[in-house]
C-alpha positions in Angstrom: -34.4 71.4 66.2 -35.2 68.5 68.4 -32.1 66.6 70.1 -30.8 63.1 68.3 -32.4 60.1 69.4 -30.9 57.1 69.4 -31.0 54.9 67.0 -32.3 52.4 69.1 -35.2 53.7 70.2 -38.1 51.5 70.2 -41.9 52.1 70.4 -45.0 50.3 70.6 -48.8 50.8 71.2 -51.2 48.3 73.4 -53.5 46.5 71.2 -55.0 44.1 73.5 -55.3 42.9 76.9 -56.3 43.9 80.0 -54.4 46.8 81.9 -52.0 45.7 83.9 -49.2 47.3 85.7 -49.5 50.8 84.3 -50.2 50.1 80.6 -53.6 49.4 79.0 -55.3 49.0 75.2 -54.5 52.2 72.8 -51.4 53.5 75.4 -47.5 54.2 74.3 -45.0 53.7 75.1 -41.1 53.1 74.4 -39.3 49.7 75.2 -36.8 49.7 78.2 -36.0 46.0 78.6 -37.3 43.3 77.5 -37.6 39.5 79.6 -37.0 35.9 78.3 -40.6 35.8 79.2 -42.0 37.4 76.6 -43.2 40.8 78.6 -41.6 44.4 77.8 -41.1 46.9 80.8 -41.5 49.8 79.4 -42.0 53.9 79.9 -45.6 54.7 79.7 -46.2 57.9 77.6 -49.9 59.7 78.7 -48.6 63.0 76.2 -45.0 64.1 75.3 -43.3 63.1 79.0 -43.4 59.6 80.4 -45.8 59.1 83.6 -44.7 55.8 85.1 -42.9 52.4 84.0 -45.0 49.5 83.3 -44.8 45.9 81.9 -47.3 44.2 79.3 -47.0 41.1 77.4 -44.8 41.5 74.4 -47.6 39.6 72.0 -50.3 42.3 73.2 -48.2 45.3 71.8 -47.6 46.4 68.1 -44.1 48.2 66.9 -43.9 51.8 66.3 -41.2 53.7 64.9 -40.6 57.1 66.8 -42.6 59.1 64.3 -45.7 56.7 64.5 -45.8 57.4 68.2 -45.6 61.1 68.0 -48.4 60.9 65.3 -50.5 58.7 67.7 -49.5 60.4 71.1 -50.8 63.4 69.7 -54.5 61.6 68.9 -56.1 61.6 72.3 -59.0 59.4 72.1 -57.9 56.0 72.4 -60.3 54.2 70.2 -59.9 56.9 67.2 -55.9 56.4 67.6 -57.0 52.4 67.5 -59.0 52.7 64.6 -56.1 54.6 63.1 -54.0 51.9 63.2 -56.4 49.9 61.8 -55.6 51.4 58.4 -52.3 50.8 57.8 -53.1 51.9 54.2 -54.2 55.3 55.8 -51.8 55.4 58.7 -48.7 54.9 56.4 -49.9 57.2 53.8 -50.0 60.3 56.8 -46.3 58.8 57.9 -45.5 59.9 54.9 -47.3 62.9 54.1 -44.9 65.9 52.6 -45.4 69.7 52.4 -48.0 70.7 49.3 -49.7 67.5 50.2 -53.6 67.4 49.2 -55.3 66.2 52.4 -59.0 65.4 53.5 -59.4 66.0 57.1 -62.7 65.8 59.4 -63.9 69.5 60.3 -67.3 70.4 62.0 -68.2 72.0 58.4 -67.6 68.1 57.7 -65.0 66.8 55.2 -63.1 69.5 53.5 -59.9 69.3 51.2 -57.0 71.6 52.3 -53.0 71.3 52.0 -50.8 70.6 54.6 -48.5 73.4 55.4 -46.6 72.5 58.4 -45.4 69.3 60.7 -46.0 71.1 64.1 -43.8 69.6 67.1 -46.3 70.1 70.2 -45.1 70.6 74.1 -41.8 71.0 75.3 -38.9 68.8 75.7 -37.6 69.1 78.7 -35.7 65.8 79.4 -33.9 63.1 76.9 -37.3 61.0 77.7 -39.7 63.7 76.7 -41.0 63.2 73.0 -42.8 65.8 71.0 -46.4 65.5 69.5 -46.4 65.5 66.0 -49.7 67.6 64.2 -50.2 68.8 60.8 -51.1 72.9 60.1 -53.6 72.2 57.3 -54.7 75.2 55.2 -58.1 75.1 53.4 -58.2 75.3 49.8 -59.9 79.0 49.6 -59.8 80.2 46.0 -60.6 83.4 47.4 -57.9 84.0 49.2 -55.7 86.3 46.7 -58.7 88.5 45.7 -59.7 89.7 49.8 -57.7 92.4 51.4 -58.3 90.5 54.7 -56.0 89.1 57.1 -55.4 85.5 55.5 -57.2 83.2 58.0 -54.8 81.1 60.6 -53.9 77.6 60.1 -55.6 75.5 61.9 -53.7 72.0 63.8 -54.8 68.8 62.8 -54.2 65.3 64.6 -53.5 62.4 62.0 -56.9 60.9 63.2 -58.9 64.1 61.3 -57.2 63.3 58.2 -59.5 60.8 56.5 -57.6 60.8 52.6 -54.4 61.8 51.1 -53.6 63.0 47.7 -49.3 62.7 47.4 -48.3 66.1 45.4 -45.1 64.2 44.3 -43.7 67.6 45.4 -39.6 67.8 45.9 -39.7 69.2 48.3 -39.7 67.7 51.8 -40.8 68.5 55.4 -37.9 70.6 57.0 -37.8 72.3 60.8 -36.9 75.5 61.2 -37.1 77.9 64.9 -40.4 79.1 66.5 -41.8 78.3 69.7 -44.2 79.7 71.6 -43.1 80.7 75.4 -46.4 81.3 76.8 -46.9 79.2 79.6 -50.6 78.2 79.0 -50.0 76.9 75.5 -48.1 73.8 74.3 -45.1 74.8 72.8 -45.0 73.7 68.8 -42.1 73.7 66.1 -44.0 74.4 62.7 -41.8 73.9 58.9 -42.0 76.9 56.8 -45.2 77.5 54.5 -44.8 77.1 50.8 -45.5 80.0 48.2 -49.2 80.2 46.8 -50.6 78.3 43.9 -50.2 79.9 40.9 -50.8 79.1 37.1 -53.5 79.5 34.2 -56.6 82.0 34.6 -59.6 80.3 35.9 -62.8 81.0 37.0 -64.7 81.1 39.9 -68.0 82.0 40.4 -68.1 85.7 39.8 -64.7 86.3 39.8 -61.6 85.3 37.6 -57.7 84.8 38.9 -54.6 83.6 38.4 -55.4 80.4 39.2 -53.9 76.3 40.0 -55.5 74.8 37.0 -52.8 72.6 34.5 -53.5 70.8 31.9 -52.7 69.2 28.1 -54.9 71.8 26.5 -56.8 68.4 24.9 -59.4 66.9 26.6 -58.3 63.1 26.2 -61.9 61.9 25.8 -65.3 63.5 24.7 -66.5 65.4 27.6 -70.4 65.7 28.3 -72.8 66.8 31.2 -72.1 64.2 33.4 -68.7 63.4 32.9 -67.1 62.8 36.2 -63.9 64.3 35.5 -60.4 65.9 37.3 -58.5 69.3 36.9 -55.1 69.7 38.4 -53.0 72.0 39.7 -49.2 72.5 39.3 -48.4 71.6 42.4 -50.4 68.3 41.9 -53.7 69.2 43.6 -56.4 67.4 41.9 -59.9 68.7 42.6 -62.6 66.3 41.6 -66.0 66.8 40.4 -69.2 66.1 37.9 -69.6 68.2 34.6 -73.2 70.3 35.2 -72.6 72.5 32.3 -71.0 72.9 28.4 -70.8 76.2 26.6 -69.3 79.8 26.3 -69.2 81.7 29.4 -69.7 85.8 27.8 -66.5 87.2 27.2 -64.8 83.9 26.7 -64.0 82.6 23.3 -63.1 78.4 24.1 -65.7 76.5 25.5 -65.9 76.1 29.1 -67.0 73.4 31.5 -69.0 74.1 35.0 -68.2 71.8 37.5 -69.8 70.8 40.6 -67.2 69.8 43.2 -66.8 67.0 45.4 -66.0 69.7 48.4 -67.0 72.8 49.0 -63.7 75.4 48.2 -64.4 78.9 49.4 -64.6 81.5 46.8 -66.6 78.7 44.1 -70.1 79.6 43.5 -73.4 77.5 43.7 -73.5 77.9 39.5 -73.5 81.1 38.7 -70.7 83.6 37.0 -71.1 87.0 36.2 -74.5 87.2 37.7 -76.0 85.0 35.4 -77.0 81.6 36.3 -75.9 78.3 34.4 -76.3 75.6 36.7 -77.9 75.3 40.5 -75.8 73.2 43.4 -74.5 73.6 46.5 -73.1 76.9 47.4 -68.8 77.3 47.4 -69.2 73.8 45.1 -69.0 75.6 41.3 -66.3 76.0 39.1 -65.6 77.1 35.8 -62.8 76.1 34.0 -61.9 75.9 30.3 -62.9 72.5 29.0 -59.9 71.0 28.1 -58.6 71.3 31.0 -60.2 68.5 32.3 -59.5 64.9 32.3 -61.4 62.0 33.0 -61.3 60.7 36.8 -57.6 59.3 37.4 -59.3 56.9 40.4 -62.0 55.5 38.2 -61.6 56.1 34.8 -64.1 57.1 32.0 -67.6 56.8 33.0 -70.1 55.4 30.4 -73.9 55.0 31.4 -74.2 53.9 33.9 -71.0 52.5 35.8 -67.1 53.0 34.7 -66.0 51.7 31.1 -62.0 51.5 31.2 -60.5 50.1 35.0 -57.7 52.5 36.4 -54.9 51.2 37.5 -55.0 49.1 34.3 -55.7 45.0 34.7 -54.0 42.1 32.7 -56.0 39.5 33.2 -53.8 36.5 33.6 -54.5 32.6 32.4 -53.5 31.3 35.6 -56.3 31.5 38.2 -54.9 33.8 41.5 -54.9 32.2 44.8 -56.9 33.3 47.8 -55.1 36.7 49.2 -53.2 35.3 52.1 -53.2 36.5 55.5 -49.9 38.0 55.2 -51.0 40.3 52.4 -54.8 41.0 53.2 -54.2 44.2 54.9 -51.9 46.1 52.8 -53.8 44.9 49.4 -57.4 45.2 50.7 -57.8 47.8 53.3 -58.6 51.4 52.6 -61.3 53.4 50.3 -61.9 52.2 46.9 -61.1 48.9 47.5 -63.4 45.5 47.4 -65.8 45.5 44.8 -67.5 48.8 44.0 -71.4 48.8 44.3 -73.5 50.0 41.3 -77.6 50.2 41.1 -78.7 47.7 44.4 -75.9 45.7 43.4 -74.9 45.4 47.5 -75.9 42.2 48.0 -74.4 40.3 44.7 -70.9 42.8 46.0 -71.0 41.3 49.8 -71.3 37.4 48.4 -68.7 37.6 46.1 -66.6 38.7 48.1 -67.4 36.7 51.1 -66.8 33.4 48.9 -63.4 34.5 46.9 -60.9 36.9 48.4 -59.9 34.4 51.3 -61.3 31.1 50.7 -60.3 28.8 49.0 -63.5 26.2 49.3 -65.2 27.8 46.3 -62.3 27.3 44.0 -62.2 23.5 45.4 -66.3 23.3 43.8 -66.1 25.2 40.9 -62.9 24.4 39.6 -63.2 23.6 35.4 -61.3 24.2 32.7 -60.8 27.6 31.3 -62.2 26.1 27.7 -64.9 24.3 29.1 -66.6 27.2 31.0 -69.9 29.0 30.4 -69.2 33.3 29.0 -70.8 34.2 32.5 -68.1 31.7 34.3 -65.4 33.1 32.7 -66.7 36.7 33.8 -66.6 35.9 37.4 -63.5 34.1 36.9 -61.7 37.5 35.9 -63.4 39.1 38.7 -62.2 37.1 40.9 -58.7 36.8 39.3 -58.7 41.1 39.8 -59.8 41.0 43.3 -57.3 38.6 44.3 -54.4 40.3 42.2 -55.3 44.1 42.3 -57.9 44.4 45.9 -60.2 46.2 43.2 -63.2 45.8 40.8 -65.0 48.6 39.3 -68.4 48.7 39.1 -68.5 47.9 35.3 -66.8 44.6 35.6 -69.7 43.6 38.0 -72.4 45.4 35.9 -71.3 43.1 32.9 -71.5 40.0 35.3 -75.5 41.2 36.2 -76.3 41.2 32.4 -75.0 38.1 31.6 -76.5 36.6 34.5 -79.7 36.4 31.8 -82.6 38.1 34.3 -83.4 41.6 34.2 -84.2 41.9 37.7 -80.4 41.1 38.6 -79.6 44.1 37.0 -81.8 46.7 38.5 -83.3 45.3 41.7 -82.6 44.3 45.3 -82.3 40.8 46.1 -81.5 38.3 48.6 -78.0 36.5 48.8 -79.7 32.9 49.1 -81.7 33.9 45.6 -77.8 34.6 43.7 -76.4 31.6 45.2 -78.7 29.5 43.9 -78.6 31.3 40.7 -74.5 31.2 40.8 -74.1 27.6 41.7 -77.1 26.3 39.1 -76.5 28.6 36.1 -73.1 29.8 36.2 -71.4 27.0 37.8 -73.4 24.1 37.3 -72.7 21.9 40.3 -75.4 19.8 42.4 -76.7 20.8 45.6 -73.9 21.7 48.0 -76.1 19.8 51.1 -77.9 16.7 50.8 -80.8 16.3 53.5 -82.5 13.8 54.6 -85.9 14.0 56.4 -87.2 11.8 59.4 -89.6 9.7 56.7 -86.1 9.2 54.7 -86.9 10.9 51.8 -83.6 12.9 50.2 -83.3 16.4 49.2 -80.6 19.3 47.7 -80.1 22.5 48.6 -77.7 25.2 48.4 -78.1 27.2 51.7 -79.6 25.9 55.0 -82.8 28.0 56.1 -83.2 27.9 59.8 -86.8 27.4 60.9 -88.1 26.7 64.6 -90.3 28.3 67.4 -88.6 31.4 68.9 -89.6 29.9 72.5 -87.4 27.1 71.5 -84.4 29.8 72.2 -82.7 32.1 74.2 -82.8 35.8 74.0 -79.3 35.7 72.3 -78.8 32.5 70.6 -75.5 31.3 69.0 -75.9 30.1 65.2 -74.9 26.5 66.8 -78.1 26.5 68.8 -80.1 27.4 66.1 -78.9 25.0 63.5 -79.2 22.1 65.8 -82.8 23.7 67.2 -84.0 23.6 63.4 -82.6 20.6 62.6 -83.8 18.4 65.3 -87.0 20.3 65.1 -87.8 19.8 60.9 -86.6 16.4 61.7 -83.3 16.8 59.2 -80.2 15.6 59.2 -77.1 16.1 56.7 -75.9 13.1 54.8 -72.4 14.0 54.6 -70.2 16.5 55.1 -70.8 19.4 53.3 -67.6 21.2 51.8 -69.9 24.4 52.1 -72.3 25.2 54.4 -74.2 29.2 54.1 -77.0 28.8 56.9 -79.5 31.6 56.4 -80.8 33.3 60.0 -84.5 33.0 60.9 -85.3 37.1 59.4 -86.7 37.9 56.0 -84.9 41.3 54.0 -84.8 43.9 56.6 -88.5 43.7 57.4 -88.5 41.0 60.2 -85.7 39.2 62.0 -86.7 36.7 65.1 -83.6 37.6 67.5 -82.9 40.7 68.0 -78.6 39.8 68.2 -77.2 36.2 67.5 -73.8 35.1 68.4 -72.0 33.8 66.1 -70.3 30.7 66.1 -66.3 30.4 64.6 -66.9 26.2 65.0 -70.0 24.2 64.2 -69.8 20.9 66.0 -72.1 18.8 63.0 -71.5 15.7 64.2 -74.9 14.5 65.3 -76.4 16.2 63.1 -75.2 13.5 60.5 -76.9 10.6 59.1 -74.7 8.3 59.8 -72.0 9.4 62.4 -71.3 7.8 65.6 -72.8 8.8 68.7 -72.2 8.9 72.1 -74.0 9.5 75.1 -74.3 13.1 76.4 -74.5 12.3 79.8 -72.1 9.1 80.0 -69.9 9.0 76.5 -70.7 5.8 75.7 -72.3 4.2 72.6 -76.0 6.6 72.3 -79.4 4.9 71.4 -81.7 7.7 72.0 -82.4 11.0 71.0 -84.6 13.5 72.3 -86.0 16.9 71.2 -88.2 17.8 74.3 -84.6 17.6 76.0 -82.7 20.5 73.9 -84.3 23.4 75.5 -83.4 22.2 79.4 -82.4 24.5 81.5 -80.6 22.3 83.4 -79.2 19.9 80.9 -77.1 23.0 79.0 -80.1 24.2 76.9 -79.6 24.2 73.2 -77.0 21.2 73.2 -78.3 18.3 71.1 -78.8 15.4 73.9 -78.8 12.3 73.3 -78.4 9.4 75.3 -77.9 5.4 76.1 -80.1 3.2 77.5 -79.4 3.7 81.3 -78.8 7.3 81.0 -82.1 7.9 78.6 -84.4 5.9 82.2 -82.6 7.8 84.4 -83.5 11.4 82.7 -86.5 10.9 81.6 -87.8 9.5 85.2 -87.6 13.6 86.3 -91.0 14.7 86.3 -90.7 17.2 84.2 -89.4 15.0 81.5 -91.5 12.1 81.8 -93.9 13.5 79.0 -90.9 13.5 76.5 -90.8 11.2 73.3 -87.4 10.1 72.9 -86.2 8.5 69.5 -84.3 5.5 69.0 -81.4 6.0 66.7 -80.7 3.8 63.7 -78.0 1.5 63.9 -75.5 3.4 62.0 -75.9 6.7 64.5 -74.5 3.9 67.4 -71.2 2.9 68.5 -69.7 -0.9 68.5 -67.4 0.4 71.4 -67.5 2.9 74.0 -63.6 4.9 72.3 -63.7 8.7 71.4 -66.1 9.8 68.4 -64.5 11.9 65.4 -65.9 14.8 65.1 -66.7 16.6 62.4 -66.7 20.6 62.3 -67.5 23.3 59.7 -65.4 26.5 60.6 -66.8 30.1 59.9 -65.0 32.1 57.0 -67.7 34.9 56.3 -70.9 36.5 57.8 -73.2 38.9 55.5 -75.5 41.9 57.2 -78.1 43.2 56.3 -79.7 47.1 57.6 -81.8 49.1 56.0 -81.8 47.0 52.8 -78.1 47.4 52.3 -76.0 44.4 52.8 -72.1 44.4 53.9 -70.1 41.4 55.4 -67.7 40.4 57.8 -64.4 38.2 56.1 -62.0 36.3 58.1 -59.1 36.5 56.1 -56.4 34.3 57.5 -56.3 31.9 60.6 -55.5 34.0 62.7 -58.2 35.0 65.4 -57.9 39.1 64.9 -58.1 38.2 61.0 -61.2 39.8 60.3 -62.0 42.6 57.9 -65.2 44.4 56.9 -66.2 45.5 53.7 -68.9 47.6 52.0 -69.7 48.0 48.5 -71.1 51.4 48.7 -69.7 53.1 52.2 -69.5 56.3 50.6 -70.8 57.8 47.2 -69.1 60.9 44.7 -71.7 63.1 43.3 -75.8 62.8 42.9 -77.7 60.0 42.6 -77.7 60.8 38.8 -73.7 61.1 38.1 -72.1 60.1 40.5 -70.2 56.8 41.6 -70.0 54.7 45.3 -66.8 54.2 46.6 -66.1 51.5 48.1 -64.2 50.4 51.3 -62.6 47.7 53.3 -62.1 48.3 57.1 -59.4 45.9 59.1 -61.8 44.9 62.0 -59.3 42.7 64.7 -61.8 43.8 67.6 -64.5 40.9 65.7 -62.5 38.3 65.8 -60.9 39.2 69.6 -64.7 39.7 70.6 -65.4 35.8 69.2 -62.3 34.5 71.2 -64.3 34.7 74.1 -65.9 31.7 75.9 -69.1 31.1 75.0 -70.6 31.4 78.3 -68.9 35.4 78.3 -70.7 36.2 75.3 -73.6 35.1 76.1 -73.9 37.5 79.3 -72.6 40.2 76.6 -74.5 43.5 76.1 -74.2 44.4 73.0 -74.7 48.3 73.9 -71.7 48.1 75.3 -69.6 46.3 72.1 -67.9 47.9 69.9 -69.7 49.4 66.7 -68.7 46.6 64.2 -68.9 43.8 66.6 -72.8 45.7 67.8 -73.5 45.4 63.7 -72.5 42.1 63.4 -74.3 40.5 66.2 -77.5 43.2 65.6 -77.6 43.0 61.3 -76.5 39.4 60.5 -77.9 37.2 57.9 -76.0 34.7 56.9 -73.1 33.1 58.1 -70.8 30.9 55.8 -69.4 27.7 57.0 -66.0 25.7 55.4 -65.0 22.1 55.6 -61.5 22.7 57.4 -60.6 19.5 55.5 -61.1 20.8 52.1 -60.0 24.5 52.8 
């Protein structure tokens, strides 16, 4: 048994900052004193015994109870122990893990199911300041097991990085130490828990062999079962194994009708669909199983599949007549983050999947437009109301909540085929909302026009080799001769790349703040040079190296002579502004800013997107419709998944002059995918938000 701690133990992991002092992002450590300063001197743990002291800033670290820490401690990579704890979902789930629990952990066979046996204690405690490694003994789910006269295979030790699901048992029984170490002196020493008595229950059938085996159930299948059913069996110990219905019949010497099932994991001792010697399906090898039909039961995380996309929502959803707010920052994480959560992708739906939720789980700009009353609104408005409405409330909607959003949506192609965000927009905001334009323009000649996204167009030897969306809406505009007539509550401005076929930079940097002040009709100017009252503009000027390149410049009258008369300006055309653009008086100019809420990707014709959630500069989460898939092509069903990404948003707190010296090699893999694959970035009105 390990010694009492005291109760007031406290831990905490780096999360940010720069080393200093001993301590450094991803270490632990335990809190010695802390200074009216804000900054914790602290004991710096490298593996179970301290190293050194250190100090960091108090509002760089993150709490940890004890058990956290010896979970983490025992994860040596630093960034998989950060991404760890980047899915608090996950990361409290393994906290909590009990004996019996139904695991998926990361193996070099890849991701296999197994149950977790024992809580190992690893290395020796040899002071009061020593803590212990926590791993997990995690034993494979081999069918085969009670039928071979061989030695049962070790357990092998898992860190709580490897385990990428967990399936609660709902067992009674808990995680309890008993005596065992190991005294040789070349291996850590580890406390395990005692292992828990085999699974045991109802015959079932395995490839070519039949056992006492785990499978429970009503003896009713709850719903007609068919080839392709995606369906559950469970043991008594709670174990659900989870798989797609290949075959229907009698198996010879059985009376009932039985069910062949092709697993989600492989299970040593299953079959690739044979029994008997005698073939009734082909798959994977160690992936078949035979079990008496009604034994099954439709899949408890998606409910009852239909063709093609899930028919009844699990958990169940009450749609409500009150509209749900934006989820706020305080409870993005712990509703949205984790597998199956977002909007789940169905048929090259990734693109409709990434908008929607890019313009409703966090902001509340849409709501502001599209606001109308429940009775007024069109059938297809009232569908992507309660979408909405489920996200916000639940942090999940199945694929056939979307799938009757396509349909209505009145155009086959919505239904089956790839498209581009801009096309839906348009579509969404004309058909289904009915609003005007969301951007008035107005072109050099004066003439007016609406649109609902802003293309950028312009002459890549206008630009950098990494431009920031800033520079490019400003290049375009003053290029195209454009300028915005108001305010816009929205603003999506589409990148200069078409699909996934050609894109002009190879990385932009994105901007959290457009600056749209001179890019309005009618807003006050003032000279880029001096700050007073601006009467010129000048396009020839915007690319100068020496006059911060990219910057809109415009000047007045005494700064405009004095550029101009360098001789490599003297062949630029400045233009007078209008009347409006200048200032009676020389005081500061308002500006106006648009502030970025959402970015959507694109790679390999499969869009995602980047959400900041909540004011907060880490607030940033990333979310794909379709980041993993159950089954075939044919039967099966995406999954999807929402990923807290704080390492965006501390990437985008930089000056701009750091980022634009960044290599993005050397970024982090979302922050590399978001600078590499982005394709639109979404723009609020702070005002109105």
């Amino acid at each position: 048994m390990e010694a009492k701690t005291p109760a007031n133990d406290k831990y905490f992991i780096v999360i940010r900052g720069k080393s200093r002092k001993g301590f450094c992002r991803g270490c632990i450590g335990r809190v010695e004193t802390e200074t009216p300063h804000g900054e914790i001197m602290g004991l710096l743990y490298a593996t179970g015994s301290p190293q050194s002291g250190g100090i960091v800033a108090r509002e760089d670290t993150y709490p940890l109870t004890r058990h956290q820490a010896q979970l983490l401690l025992f994860v040596s990579n630093i960034g998989r122990r950060l991404e760890l704890l980047c899915n608090p979902q996950l990361f409290s789930a393994i906290c909590e893990l009990a004996l019996d629990d139904l695991v998926v952990v990361k193996h070099r066979k890849g991701h296999l199911p197994g149950v977790v046996r024992n809580l190992m204690q690893v290395g020796r405690k040899e002071s009061k300041d020593d803590l212990h490694m926590l791993g997990f003994e995690v034993e494979f789910m081999d069918f085969d097991s009670t039928l071979s006269s061989k030695k049962p295979a070790p357990l092998l030790l898992f860190s709580a990085a490897d385990i990428v699901q967990v399936v609660p048992s709902y067992s009674p029984v808990g995680l309890h130490w008993r005596d065992g170490r190991s005294e040789s002196p070349n291996k850590r020493a580890v406390t395990r828990i005692n292992s828990m008595p085999n699974l045991r229950s109802n015959t079932l059938q395995r490839g070519n062999h039949t056992e006492e085996g785990v499978i429970q159930g009503s003896g009713v299948s709850q719903v007609p079962l068919e080839v392709g059913s995606i369906v559950e069996v469970e043991s008594t110990t709670g174990i659900r194994l989870y798989g797609v219905v290949r075959w229907l019949g009698l198996l010879k010497g059985k009376r009932n009708v039985w069910a062949g099932i092709e697993l989600d994991y492989e299970i040593n001792g299953c079959s690739d669909g044979t029994c008997a010697g005698q073939r009734y399906f082909s798959c994977k090898g160690n992936r078949a199983l035979f079990v008496p039909a009604n034994k099954c039961s439709p899949d408890s995380r998606l409910g009852c599949y239909e063709e093609p996309a899930p028919t009844s929502p699990v958990p169940p959803f009450e749609d409500s007549a009150e509209d749900a707010p934006p989820i706020p920052e305080s409870e993005a994480l712990s509703l949205l983050v984790g597998r199956m959560k977002g909007i789940q992708g169905h048929v090259n739906s990734c693109y409709l999947d990434a908008t929607l939720f890019s313009l409703f789980s966090s902001s509340l700009t849409l709501d502001n437009i599209c606001r109308k009353p429940a009775d007024t609104e069109k059938p297809t408005a009232c569908t992507l109301r309660k979408i909405v409405n489920r996200l916000r409330r639940q942090g999940f909607v199945p694929a056939d909540s979307v799938a009757l959003f396509r349909r209505q949506l009145g155009c086959d192609t919505f239904r089956t085929e790839e498209k581009d965000p801009e096309e839906f927009i348009t579509l969404l905001f004309q058909k289904v909302f009915s609003v005007e334009p969301l951007l008035k323009l107005r072109s050099a000649e004066g003439t007016s026009q609406g649109t609902y996204t802003f293309q950028i167009f312009l002459e890549k030897e206008q630009m950098g080799a990494m431009p920031t969306v800033q520079q490019l809406l400003d290049t375009s505009c003053l290029s195209g001769g454009l300028k915005f007539e108001e305010v816009p509550s929205c603003l999506m401005v589409q990148m200069p790349r078409f699909g996934n076929k050609y894109k002009m930079f190879s990385h932009i940097i994105p901007s959290t703040e457009l600056d749209i002040t001179d890019l309005l009709c009618h807003s006050q100017r003032e000279c880029f040079i001096c700050g007073r009252s601006a009467e010129h503009e000048c396009l020839q000027c915007l690319p100068d190296r020496k006059l911060q390149p990219g910057r809109i410049k415009q000047y007045c009258s005494i700064c405009n002579s004095q550029v101009h008369k360098h001789p490599c300006r003297q062949g630029h055309d400045p233009k007078v502004l209008t009347a409006a653009a200048s200032r009676a008086d020389d005081g500061p100019v308002s500006r106006s800013t648009m502030e970025l809420f959402a970015v959507l990707c694109i790679h390999t014709s499969h869009y995602v997107c980047f959400v900041k959630y909540g004011p907060g500069p880490r607030s940033w989460i990333f979310f794909d419709s379709m980041a993993d898939r159950c089954g075939d092509d044919q039967n099966g069903y995406n999954i999807p998944e929402i990923r807290a990404c704080p390492e965006v948003g501390e990437f985008l707190s930089r000056p701009e002059e750091e980022l634009a010296r960044t290599d993005p090699r050397q970024t982090p893999d979302l922050v590399r995918r978001l600078l590499c694959d982005s394709y639109m970035f979404l723009y609020q009105n702070p005002t109105e938000s």
